[in-house]
C-alpha positions as CSV (number, residue, x, y, z in Angstrom):
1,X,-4.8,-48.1,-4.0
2,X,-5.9,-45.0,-2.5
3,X,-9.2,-44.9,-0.3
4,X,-9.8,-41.4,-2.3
5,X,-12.0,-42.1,-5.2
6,X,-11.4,-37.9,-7.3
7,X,-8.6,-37.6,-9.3
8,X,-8.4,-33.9,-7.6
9,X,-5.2,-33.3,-4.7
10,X,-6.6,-33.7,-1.6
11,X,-4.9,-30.7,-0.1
12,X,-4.2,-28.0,-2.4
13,X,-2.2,-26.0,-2.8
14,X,-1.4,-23.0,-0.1
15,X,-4.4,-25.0,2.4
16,X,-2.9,-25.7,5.4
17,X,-3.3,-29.3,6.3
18,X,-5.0,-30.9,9.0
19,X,-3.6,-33.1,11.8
20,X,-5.4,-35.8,10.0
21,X,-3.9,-35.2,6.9
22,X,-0.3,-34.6,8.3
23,X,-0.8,-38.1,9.6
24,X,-1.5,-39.2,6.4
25,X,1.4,-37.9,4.8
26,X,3.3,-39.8,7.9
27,X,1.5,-43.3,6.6
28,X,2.8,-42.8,3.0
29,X,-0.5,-42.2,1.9
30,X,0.4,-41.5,-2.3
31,X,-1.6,-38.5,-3.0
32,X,0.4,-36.4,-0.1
33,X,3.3,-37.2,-1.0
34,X,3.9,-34.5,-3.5
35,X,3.0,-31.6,-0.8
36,X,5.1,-33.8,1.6
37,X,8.1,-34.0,-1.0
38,X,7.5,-30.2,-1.5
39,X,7.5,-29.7,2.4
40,X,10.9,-31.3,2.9
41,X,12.2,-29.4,-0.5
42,X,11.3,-25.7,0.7
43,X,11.1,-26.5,4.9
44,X,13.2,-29.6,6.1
45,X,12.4,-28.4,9.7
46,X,9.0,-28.8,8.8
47,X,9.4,-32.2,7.1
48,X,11.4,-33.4,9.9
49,X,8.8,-32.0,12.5
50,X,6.2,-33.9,11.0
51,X,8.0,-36.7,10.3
52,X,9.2,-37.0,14.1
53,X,5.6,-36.3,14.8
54,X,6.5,-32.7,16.2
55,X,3.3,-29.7,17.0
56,X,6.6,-26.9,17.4
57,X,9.6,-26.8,15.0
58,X,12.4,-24.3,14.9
59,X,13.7,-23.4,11.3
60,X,16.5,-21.3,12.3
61,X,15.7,-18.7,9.5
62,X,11.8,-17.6,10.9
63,X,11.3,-14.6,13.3
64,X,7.7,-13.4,13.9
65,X,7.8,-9.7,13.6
66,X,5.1,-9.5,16.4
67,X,6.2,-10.9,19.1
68,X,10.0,-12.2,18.0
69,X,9.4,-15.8,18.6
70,X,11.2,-18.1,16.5
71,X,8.6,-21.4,16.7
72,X,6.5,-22.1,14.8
73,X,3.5,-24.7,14.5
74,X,4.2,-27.8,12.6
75,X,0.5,-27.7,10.8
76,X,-0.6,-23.9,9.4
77,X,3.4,-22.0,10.2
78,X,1.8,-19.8,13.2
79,X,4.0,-18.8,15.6
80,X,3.7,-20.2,18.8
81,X,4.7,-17.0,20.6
82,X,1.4,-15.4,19.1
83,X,-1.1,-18.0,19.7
84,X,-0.5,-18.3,23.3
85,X,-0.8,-14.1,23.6
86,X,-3.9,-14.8,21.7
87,X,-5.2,-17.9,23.6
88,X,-4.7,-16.1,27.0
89,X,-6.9,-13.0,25.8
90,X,-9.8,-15.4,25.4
91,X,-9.5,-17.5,28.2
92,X,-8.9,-16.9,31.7
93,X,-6.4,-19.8,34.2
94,X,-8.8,-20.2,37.0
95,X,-6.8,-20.8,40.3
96,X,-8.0,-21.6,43.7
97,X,-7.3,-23.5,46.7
98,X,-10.0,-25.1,45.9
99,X,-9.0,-26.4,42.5
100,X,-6.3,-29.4,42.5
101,X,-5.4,-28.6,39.0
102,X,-5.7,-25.3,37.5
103,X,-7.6,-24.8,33.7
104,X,-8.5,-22.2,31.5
105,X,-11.9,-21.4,31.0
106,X,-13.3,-19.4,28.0
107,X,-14.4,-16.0,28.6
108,X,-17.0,-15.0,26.2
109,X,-16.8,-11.4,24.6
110,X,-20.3,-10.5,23.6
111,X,-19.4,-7.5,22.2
112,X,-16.9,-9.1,19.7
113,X,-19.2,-11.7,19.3
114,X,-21.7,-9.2,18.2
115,X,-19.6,-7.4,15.6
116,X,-18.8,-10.9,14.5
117,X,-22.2,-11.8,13.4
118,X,-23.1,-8.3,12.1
119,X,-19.6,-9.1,9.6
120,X,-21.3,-12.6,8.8
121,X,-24.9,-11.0,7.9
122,X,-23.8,-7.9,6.0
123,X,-21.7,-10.6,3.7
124,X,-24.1,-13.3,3.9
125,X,-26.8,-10.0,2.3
126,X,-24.1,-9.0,-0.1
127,X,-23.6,-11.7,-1.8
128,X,-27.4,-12.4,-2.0
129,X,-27.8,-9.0,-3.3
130,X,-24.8,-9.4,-5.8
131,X,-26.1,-12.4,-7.3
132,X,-29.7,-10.8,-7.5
133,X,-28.2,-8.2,-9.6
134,X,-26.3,-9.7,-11.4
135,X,-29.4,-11.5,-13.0
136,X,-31.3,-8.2,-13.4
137,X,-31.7,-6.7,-17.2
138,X,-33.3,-3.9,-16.7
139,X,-33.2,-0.5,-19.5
140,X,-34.9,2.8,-19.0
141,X,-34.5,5.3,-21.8
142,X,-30.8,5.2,-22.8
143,X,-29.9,3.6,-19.4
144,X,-29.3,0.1,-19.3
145,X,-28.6,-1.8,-16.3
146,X,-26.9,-5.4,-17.1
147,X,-25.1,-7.6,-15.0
148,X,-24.7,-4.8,-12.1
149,X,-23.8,-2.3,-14.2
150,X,-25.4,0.9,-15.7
151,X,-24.9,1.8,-19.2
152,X,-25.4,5.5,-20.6
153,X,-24.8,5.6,-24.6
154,X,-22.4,8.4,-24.3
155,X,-21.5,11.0,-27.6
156,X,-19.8,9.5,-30.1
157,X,-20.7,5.7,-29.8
158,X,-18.9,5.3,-26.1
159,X,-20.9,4.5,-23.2
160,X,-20.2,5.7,-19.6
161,X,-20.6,2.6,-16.9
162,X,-21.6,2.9,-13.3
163,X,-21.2,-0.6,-10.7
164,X,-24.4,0.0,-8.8
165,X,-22.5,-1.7,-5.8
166,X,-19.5,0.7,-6.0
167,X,-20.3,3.4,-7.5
168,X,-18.0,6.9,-8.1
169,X,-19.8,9.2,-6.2
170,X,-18.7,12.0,-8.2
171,X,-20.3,10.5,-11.2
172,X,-23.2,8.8,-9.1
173,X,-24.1,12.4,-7.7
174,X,-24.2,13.8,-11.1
175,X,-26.8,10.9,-12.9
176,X,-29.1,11.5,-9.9
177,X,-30.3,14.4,-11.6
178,X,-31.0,12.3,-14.4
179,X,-35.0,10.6,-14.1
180,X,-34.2,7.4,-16.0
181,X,-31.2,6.8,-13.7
182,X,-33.6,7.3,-10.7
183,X,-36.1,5.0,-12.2
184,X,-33.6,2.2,-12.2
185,X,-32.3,2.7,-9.2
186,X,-35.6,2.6,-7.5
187,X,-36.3,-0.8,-9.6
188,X,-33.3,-2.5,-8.3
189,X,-35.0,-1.4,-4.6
190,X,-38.3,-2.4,-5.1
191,X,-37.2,-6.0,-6.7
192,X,-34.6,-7.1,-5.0
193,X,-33.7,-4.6,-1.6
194,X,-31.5,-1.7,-0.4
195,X,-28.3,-1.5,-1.2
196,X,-26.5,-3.4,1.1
């Protein structure tokens, strides 16, 4: 019996696993045994690192196009060649005749660390703002806006559609001079924000 009580796969498909769950698939557990079967089908390198309880494995056909290292780690495929180039660009080996055995210490970037929050915000806004929008019904004249789009009743039956979060600038430009285009937009700013 299986101490998982969903009938979902624990690991699904294309998700790396953890070391947890790679020693899981080790102990026989029955709901990793299909990726584990898979694993030996498509990689037996693989299946025999994690078998043999391996981090590194060398499948004879992989070459990373960075760096040209051939191993790879046993968990998420990385090469190894890559993640130690990347590990020694954030930490620093502190040496000294003072220090009996070396370590590496992290060395924080601020600057990166910035940029990295300023990504998290602007997508943490944008997805507020998307889902704002998307619950917006809002018409003006002949322009609708519904489910972040705007709607013009164009000749003949056909209506022109704008995505207020990517517009075409072309055609964007050229509604600006239209008053009930303006009115929306300035609707979608007062009740819910800028444009993000």
């Amino acid at each position: 019996m299986s101490w998982r009580k969903v009938s979902i796969p624990p690991l699904q498909s294309g998700k790396h696993p953890t070391n947890r769950e790679l020693h899981l698939m080790r102990l026989g557990y029955p709901e990793y045994q299909q990726r584990l079967s898979s694993i030996q089908q498509h990689n037996p390198a693989r299946y025999n690192a994690i078998m043999d309880k391996q981090k590194l494995f060398n499948s004879g056909d992989f070459r990373c196009v960075k760096c040209g290292g051939v191993e790879q780690y046993t968990r998420n495929l990385a090469c190894r060649g890559c993640c130690i180039k990347r590990s020694k660009a954030v930490f620093v080996l502190l040496e000294s005749p003072y220090i009996l055995n070396p370590e590496y210490r992290y060395i924080p970037d601020e600057a990166a660390s910035e940029r990295y929050q300023e990504r998290v915000q602007a997508k943490q806004y944008l997805d507020w703002f998307r889902s704002e929008l998307m619950l917006v019904r809002v018409q003006c004249g002949q322009w609708l806006l519904e489910r972040g789009v705007l709607f013009q009743p164009g000749t003949g039956g056909r209506t022109q559609g704008v995505r207020y979060l990517q517009p075409n600038q072309k055609r964007h430009a050229e509604f600006m001079n239209d008053p009930e285009y303006r009115e929306i937009l300035n609707y979608i700013e007062n009740t819910i924000g800028e444009r993000p």
